[in-house]
ZADO-1210 file (C-alpha; in nm, 4 decimals, padded with zeros to 6 digits):
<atoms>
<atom x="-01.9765" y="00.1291" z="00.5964" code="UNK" pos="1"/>
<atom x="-01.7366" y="00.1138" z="00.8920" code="UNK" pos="2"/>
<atom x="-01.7360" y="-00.2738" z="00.8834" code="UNK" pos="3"/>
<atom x="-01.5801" y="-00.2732" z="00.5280" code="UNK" pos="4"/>
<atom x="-01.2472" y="-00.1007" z="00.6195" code="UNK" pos="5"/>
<atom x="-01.2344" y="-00.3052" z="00.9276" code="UNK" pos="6"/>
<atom x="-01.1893" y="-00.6160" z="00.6970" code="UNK" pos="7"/>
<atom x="-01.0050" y="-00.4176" z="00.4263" code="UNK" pos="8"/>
<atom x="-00.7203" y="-00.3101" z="00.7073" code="UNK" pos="9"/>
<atom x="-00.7602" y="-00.6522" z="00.8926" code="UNK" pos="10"/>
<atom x="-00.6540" y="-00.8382" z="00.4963" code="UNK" pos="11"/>
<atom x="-00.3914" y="-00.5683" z="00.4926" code="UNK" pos="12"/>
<atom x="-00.2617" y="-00.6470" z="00.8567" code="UNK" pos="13"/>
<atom x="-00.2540" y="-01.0147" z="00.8182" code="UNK" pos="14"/>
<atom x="-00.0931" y="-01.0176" z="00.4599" code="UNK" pos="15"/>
<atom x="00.2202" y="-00.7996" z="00.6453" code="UNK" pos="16"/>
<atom x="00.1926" y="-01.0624" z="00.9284" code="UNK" pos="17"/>
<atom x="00.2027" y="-01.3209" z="00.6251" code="UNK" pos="18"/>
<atom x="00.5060" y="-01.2139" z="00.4206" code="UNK" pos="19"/>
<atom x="00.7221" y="-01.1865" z="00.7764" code="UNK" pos="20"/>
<atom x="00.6986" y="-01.5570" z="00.8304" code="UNK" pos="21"/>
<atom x="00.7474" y="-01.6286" z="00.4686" code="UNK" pos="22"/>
<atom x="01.0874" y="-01.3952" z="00.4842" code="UNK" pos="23"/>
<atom x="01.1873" y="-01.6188" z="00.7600" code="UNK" pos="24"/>
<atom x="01.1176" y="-01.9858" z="00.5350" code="UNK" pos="25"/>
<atom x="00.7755" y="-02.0653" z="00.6088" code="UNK" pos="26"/>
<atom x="00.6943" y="-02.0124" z="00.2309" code="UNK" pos="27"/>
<atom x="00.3150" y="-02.1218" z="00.2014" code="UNK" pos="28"/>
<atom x="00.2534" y="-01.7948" z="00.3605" code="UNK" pos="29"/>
<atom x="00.3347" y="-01.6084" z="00.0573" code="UNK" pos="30"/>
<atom x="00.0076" y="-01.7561" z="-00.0764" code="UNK" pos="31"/>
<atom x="-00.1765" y="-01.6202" z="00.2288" code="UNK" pos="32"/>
<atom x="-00.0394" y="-01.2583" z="00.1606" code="UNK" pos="33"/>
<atom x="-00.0927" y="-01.2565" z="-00.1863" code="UNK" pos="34"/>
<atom x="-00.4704" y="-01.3327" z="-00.1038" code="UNK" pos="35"/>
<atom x="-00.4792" y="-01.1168" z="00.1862" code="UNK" pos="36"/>
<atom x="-00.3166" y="-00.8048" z="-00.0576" code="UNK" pos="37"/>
<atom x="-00.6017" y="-00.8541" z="-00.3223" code="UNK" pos="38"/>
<atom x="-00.8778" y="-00.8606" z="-00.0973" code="UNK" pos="39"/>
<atom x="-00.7499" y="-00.5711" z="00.0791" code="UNK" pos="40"/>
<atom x="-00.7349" y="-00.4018" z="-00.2647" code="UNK" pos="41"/>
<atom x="-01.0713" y="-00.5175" z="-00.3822" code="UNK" pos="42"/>
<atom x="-01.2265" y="-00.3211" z="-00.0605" code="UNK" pos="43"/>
<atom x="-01.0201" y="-00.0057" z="-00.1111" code="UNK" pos="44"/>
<atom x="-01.0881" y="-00.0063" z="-00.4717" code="UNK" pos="45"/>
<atom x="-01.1880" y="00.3254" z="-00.5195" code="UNK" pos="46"/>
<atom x="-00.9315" y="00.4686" z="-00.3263" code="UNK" pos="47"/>
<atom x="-00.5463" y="00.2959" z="-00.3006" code="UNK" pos="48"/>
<atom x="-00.6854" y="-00.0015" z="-00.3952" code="UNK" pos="49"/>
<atom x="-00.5978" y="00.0874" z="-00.7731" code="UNK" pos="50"/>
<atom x="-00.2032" y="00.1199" z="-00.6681" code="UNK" pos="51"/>
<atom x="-00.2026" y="-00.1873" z="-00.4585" code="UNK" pos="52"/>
<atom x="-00.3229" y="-00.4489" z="-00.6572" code="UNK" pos="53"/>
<atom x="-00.0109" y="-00.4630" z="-00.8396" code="UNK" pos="54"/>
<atom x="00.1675" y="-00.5546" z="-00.5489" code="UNK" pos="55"/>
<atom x="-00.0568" y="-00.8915" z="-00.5506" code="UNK" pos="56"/>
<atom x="00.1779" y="-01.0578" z="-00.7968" code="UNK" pos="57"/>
<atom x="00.5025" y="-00.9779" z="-00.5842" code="UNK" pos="58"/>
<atom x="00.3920" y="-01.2421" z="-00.3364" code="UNK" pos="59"/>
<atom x="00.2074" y="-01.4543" z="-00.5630" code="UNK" pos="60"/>
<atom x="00.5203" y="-01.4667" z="-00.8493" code="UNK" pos="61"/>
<atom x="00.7091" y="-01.6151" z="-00.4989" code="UNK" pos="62"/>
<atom x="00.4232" y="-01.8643" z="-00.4019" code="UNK" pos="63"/>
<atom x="00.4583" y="-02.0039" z="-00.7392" code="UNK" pos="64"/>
<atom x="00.7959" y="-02.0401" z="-00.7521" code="UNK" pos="65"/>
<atom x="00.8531" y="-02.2235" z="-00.4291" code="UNK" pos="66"/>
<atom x="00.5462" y="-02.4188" z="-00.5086" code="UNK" pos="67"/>
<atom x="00.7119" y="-02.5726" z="-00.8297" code="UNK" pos="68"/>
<atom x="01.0781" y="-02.5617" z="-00.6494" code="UNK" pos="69"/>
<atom x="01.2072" y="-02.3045" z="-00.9091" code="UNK" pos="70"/>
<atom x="01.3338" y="-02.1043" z="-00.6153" code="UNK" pos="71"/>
<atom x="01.6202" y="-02.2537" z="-00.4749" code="UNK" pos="72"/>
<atom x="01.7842" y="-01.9770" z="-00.2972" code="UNK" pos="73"/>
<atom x="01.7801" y="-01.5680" z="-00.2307" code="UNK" pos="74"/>
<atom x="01.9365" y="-01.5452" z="-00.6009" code="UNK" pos="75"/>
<atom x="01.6641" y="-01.7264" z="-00.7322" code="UNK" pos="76"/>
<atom x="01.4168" y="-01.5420" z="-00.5856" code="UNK" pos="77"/>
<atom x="01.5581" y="-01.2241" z="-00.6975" code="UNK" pos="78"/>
<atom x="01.5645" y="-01.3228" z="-01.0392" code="UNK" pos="79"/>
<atom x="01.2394" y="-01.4204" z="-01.0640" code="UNK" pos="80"/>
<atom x="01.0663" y="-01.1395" z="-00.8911" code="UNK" pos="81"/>
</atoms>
């Protein structure tokens, strides 16, 4: 089904859209990319969906933490990553 890697690689696009703008300080994008990442792996689950989901928590571990203001700066972030 054509239409399902079409949204897989469209979740995929817009999560690497999404973590660009939350490198630059816009940090409720990380929440965007985290849910753009698992969806993409949830359609390519029988293929490299199985590597990628681990790299869900990357930007979700970041959401959180500038959600709660446990982040502060790039040393922060760093550390908890």
């Amino acid at each position: 089904m054509p239409i399902f890697s079409v949204i897989a690689f469209s979740a995929l696009f817009i999560a690497i859209v999404s973590i660009f703008f939350a490198i630059r300080g816009k940090y409720q994008f990380y929440w965007v990319s985290a849910v753009g990442i698992y969806v993409f792996s949830f359609l390519a689950g029988f293929s490299i969906g199985q590597m990628t989901v681990g790299l869900t928590f990357i930007p979700l571990t970041l959401a959180i933490g500038y959600s709660f203001g446990w982040i502060k700066n790039k040393m922060h972030s760093i550390i908890f990553l």
